[in-house]
C-alpha positions in Angstrom: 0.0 0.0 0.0 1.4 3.6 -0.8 1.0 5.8 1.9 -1.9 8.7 2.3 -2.3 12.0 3.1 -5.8 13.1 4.8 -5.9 17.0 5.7 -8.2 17.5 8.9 -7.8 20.7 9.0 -6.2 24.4 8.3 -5.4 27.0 10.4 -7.4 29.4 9.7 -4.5 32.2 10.1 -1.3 30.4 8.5 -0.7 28.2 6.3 -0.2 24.9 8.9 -2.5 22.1 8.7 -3.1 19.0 10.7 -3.9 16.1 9.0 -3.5 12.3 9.2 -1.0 10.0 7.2 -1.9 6.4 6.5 1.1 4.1 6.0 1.2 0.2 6.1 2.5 -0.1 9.7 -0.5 2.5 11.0 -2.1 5.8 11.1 -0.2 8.8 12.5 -1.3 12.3 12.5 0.7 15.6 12.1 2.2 17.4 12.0 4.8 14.8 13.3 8.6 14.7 14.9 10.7 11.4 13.5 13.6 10.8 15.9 17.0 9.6 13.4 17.6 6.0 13.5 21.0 6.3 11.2 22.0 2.7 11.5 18.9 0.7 12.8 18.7 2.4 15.5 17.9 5.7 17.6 21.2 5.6 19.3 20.7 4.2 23.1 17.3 3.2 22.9 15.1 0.4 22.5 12.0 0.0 20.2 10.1 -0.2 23.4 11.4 3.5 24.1 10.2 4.9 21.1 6.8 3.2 21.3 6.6 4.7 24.9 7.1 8.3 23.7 4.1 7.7 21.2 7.1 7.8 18.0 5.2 7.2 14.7 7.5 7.1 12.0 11.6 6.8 12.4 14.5 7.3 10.1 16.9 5.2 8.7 20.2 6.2 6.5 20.8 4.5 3.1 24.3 5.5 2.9 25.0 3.8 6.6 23.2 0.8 5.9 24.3 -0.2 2.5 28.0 0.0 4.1 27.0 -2.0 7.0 25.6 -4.0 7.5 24.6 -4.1 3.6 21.1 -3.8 2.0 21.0 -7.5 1.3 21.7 -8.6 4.9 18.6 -6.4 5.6 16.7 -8.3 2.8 17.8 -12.0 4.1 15.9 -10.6 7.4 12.7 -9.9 5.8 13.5 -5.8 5.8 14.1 -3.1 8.0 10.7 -3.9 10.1 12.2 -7.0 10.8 15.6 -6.4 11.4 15.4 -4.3 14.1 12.2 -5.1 15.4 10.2 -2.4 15.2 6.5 -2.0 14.1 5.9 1.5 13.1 6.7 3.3 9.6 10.5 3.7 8.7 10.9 6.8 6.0 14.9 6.0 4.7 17.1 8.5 3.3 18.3 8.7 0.1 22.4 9.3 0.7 21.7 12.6 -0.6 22.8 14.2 2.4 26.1 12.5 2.3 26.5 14.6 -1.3 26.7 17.5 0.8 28.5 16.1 3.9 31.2 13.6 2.3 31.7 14.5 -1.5 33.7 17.0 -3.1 31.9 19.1 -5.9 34.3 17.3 -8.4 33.2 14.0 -6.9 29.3 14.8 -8.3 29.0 14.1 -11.7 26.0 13.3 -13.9 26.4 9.2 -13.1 26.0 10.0 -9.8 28.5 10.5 -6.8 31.8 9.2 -6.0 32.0 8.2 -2.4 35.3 7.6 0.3 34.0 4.8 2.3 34.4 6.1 5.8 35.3 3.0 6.9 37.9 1.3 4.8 38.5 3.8 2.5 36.8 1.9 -1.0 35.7 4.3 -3.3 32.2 3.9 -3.7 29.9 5.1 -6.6 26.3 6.0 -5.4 23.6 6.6 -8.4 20.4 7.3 -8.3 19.6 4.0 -9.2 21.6 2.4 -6.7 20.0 4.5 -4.0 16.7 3.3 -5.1 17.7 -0.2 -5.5 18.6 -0.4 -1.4 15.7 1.3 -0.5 13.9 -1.3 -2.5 15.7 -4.0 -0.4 15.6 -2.4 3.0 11.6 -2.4 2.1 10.8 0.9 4.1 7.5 2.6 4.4 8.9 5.6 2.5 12.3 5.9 0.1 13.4 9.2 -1.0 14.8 10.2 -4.3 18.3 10.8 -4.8 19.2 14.8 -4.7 21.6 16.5 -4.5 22.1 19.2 -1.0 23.7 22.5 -2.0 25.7 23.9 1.2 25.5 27.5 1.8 26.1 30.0 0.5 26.3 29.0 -3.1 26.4 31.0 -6.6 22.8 30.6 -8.4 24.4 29.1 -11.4 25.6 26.5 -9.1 21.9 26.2 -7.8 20.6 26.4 -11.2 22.8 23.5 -12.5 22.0 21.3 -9.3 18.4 21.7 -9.9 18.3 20.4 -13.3 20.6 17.8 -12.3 18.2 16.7 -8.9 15.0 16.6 -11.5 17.4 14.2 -14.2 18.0 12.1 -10.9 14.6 11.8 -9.3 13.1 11.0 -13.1 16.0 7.9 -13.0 15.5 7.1 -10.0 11.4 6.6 -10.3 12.2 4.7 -13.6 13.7 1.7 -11.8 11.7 2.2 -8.3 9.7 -1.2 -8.2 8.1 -1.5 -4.4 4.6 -1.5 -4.8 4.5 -1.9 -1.0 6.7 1.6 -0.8 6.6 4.7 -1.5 8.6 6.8 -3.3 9.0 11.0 -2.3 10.4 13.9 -4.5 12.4 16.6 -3.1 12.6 20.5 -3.6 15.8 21.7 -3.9 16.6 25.6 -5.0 18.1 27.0 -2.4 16.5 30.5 -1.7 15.1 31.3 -4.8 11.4 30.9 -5.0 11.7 30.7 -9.2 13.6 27.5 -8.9 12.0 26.3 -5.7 9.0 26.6 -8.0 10.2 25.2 -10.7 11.2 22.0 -9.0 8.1 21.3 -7.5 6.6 22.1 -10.6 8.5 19.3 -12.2 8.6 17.1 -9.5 4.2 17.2 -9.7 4.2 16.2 -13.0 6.9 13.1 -12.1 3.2 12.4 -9.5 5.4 11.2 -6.2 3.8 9.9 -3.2 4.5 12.7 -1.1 7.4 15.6 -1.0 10.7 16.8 0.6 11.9 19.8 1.4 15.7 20.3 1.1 18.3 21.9 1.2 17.8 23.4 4.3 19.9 23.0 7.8 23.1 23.6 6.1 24.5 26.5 7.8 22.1 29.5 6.3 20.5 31.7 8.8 17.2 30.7 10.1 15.4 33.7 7.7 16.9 32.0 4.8 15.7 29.1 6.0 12.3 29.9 6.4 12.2 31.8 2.9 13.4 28.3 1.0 10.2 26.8 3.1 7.8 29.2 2.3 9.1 28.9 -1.4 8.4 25.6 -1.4 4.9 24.6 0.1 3.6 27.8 -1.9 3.7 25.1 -5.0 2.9 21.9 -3.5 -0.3 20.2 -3.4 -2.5 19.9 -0.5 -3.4 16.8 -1.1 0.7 15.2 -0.2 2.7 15.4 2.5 5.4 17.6 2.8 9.0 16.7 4.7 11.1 18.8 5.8 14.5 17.4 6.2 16.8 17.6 8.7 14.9 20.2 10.8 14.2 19.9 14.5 15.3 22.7 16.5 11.7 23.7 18.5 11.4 26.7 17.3 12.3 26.1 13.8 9.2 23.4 14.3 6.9 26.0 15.0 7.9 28.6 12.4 7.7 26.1 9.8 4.4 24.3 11.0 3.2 27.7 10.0 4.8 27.4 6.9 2.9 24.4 6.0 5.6 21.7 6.8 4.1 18.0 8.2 6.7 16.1 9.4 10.3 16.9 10.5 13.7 14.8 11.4 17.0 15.5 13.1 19.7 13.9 14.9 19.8 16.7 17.6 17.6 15.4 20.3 19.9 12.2 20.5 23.2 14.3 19.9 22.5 17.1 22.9 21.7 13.9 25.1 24.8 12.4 24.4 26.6 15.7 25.4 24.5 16.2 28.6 21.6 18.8 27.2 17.9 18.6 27.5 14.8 20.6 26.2 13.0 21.9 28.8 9.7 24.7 28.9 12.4 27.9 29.3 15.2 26.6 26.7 18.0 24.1 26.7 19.5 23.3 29.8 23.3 21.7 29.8 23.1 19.0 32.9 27.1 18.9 32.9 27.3 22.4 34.9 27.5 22.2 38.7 24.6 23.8 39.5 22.4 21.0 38.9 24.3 18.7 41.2 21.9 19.0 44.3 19.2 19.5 42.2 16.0 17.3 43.1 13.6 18.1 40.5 13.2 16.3 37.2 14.9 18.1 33.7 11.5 19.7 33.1 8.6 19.1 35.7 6.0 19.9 32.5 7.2 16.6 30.4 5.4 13.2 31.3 8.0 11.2 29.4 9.9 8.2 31.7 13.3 10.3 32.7 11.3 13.0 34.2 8.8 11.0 36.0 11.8 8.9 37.2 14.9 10.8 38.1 16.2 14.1 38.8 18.6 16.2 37.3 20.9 15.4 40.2 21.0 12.0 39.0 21.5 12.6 35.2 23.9 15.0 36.3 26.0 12.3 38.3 25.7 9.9 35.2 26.6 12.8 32.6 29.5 13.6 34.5 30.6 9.5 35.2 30.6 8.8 31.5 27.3 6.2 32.2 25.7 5.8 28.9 22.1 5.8 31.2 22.3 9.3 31.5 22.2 9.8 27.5 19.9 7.4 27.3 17.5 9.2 29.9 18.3 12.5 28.2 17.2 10.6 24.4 13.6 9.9 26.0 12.9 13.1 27.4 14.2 15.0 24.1 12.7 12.9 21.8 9.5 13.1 23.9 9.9 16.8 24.3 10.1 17.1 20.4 6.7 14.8 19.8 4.7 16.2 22.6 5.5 20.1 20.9 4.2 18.9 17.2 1.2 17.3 19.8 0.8 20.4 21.2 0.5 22.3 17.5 -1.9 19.8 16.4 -3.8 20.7 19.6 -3.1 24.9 18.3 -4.2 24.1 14.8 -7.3 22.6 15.4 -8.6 25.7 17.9 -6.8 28.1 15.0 -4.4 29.5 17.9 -1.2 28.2 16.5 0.6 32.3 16.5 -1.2 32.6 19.9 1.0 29.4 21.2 3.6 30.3 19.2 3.8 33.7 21.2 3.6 31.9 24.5 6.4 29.3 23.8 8.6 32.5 22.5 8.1 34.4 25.8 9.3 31.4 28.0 11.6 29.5 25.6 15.1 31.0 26.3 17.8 30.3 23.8 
């Protein structure tokens, strides 16, 4: 089954919208926060985690998982479901990402994209093809096409170029996708010029993907950049698909571009600040490393009602932070990842009583950054 978008509702005074996706592993409504599982995993914790913060769908990385432990390995195991055990919608990545993180510009060619193994040090040739082709094997809810990420900043003939060059890919790349149980998204590239933002959607509709991406984004411009390349972007997609934005999830990027008509988000950050000691809370992010927390009684944020907080204090996490004891990243993962879902909870909650700048007001007034 392909997935499905249902719009509940619009806010009446912006342009977000709370609807309900239909995939073959459930129904989950957004818009919606999907914690990073890079390598089968959301680092530290267990399937039984996620489930308990109400997680609907997770990510997985192509890139990761083709080098280790290969796409057919998944495959032998009956897919990614299987593998690792868990029973809600996985969305993978395309490898695109690694374009802009691991490849030179003279490694990107029209074939596709010359890769250092970051392991052995192979050279590796990733095509739009081949990204499809272990997608198709890892048998995920959701593939995405191959793109390529500009960096910023960037020249437009650059952008121009890439464009034309994503569109060539994501055609290819649909040519040979052959999942009927998966399905396949576009993604909007163009950096911060709404002509080619709408131009690749433009081209990208006619192509008629399952839903659609937004990227691009995240890569070092400043946040009204960012929200510009969003705006661009959902201006021309339809309201009938969902709409990805990728690699997003600081909260109050969440909120701006909720408002911007964005569904679902991902990013690693939740997991990374807990690995480093730092937690979401109400007033901002709090670093549990500094000694002022040692005697310090009360859980990370007494409004969350994920496991860590009803649990421990930050006296605790602060002891395990400091002692190197991977609980205390674990603990820190839960209530992150839980503070992330129970905000887009909250703006579904905001979008259905059309007070979504009214909570976005409040949250500014106490979020500290």
């Amino acid at each position: 089954m392909k997935i499905k978008y249902e719009l509940i509702k619009n806010e009446k005074n912006t342009k977000a919208r709370h609807g309900k996706l239909h995939t073959n592993h459930g129904t989950f409504e957004t818009p919606m926060f999907m914690p990073v599982g890079t390598q089968a995993t959301v680092k530290t914790l267990s399937v039984e985690e996620l489930y308990d913060v109400n997680t609907g769908i997770i990510l997985a990385n192509t890139y990761h998982l083709w080098l280790r432990p290969g796409e057919d390995i998944v495959a032998k195991a009956g897919g990614l479901h299987k593998f690792m055990n868990y029973k809600g919608p996985i969305l993978t990545d395309s490898g695109g990402f690694q374009v802009f993180s691991l490849a030179k510009p003279k490694d990107i060619t029209e074939e596709g994209v010359m890769f250092k193994n970051h392991l052995n040090g192979d050279k590796l040739l990733l095509t739009p093809e081949k990204s499809i082709e272990i997608q198709n094997k890892l048998d995920s809810d959701i593939a995405m096409s191959f793109d390529e990420c500009v960096g910023f900043p960037h020249t437009r003939k650059y952008v121009e170029e890439s464009v034309e060059r994503t569109l060539r890919w994501a055609k290819r790349g649909k040519d040979v996708f052959n999942n009927e149980n998966q399905s396949l998204f576009g993604i909007v590239q163009g950096a911060e010029y709404e002509d080619l933002r709408k131009h690749c959607a433009e081209e990208l509709i006619k192509m008629d993907f399952d839903g659609y991406s937004i990227g691009g984004t995240a890569v070092g411009e400043p946040k009204d950049v960012q929200y510009k390349q969003v705006e661009y972007s959902c201006k021309y997609l339809p309201e009938d698909k969902v709409r990805y934005l990728m690699g997003v999830g600081d909260p109050i990027d969440i909120i701006e571009n909720v408002i911007r008509g964005v569904d679902i988000f991902d990013c690693v950050m939740p997991t990374r600040l807990a690995r480093h000691g730092h937690a979401y809370t109400k007033y901002g992010k709090i670093n549990l490393k500094n000694k002022g927390f040692e005697e310090d009684f009360t859980p990370v944020d007494e409004t969350c009602d994920c496991y860590a907080c009803k649990n421990y204090t930050k006296a605790y996490i602060h002891h395990l932070i400091k002692a190197e004891e991977t609980l205390g990243a674990r603990l820190l993962s839960i209530h992150n990842i839980r503070y992330l879902i129970r905000l887009t909870e909250d703006l579904r909650k905001a979008i259905d009583e059309d007070k979504i700048l009214e909570y976005k007001e409040e949250f500014l007034k106490n979020y500290k950054f």
